[in-house]
C-alpha positions in Angstrom: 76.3 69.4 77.6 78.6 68.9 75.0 76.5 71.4 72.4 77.1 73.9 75.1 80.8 73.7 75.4 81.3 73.9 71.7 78.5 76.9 71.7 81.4 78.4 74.1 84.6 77.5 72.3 83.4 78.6 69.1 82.6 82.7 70.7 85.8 82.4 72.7 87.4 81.8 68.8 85.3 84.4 67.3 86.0 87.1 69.8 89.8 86.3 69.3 89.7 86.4 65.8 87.3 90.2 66.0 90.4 90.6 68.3 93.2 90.3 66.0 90.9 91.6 63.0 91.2 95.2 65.3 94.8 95.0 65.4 95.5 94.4 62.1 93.0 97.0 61.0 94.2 99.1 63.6 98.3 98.8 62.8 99.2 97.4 59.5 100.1 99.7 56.4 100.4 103.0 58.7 102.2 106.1 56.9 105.6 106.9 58.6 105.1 110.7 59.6 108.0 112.9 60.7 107.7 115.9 63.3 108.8 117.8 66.2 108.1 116.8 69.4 108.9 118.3 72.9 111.0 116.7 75.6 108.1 116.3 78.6 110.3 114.4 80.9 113.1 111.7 81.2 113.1 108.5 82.6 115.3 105.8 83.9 114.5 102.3 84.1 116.5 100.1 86.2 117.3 96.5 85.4 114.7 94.4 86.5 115.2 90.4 86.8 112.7 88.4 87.6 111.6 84.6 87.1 108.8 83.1 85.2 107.8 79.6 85.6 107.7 77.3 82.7 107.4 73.7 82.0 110.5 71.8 80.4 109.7 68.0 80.3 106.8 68.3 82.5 108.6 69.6 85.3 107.7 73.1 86.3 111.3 75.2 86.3 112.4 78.4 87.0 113.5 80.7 84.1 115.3 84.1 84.2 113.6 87.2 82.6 115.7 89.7 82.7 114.2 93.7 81.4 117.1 95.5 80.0 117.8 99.0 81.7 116.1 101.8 79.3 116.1 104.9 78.9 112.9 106.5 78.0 111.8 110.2 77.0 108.1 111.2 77.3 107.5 113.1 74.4 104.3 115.9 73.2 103.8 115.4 69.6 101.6 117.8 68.2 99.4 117.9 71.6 99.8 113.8 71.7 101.8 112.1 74.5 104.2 109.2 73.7 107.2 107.4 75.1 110.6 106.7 73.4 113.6 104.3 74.3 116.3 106.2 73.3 120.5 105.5 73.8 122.2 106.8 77.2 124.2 109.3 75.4 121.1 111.1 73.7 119.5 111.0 77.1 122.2 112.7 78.5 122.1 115.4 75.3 118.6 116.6 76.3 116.4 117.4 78.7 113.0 118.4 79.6 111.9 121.0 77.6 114.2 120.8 74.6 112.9 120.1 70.6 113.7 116.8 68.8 113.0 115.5 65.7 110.6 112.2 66.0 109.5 109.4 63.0 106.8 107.8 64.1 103.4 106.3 62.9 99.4 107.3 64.0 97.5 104.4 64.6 93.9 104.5 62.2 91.4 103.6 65.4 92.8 104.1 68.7 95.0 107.2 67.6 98.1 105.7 70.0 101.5 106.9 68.6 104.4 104.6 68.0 107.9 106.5 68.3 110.4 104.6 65.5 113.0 107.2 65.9 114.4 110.5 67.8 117.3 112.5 66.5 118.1 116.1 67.4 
């Protein structure tokens, strides 16, 4: 019985570590690529607070987690969809539609885009 657990606990390691191999193969050392993207949409997300239990000298407690209020455009880049949290005042300056200039990087395997800036 006890070979079998360790069989067990040594594929639940090596399937975490094949995990985190992908991820740093898949985001590490990307090239920062600028472009121009087209506003899709806008949205507004709310504040959110919720609670998340957590043990503090092993009693179970309630903690706060509060989601800050975002503002978020969706964004076509070069026939590629991505979202990015922008201020409230550039929200206001555009809207659906409208060009903007985005930095952002291409991830190598899964081709997902991540938005590090938006400027007019």
């Amino acid at each position: 019985m006890r070979k079998r657990a360790l069989v067990y606990i040594a594929g639940i390691l090596i399937l975490a570590g094949l995990f985190f191999l992908f991820q740093a193969v898949d985001t590490l050392g990307l090239e920062v690529k600028k472009a121009s993207a087209r506003v899709i949409a806008r949205e507004h997300r709310e504040t959110v607070m919720g609670y998340r239990t957590e043990i503090i000298n092993n009693q179970p407690r309630a903690v706060a987690n509060v989601t800050p209020e975002m503002y978020v455009l969706h964004l076509d880049i070069d026939g590629h969809r991505a979202e990015a949290a922008v201020s409230h005042s550039f929200y206001d300056a555009v809207q659906p539609g409208d060009r903007v200039q985005v930095t952002f990087q291409k991830r190598r395997l899964t081709g997902g885009l991540r938005v590090l800036e938006v400027t007019k």
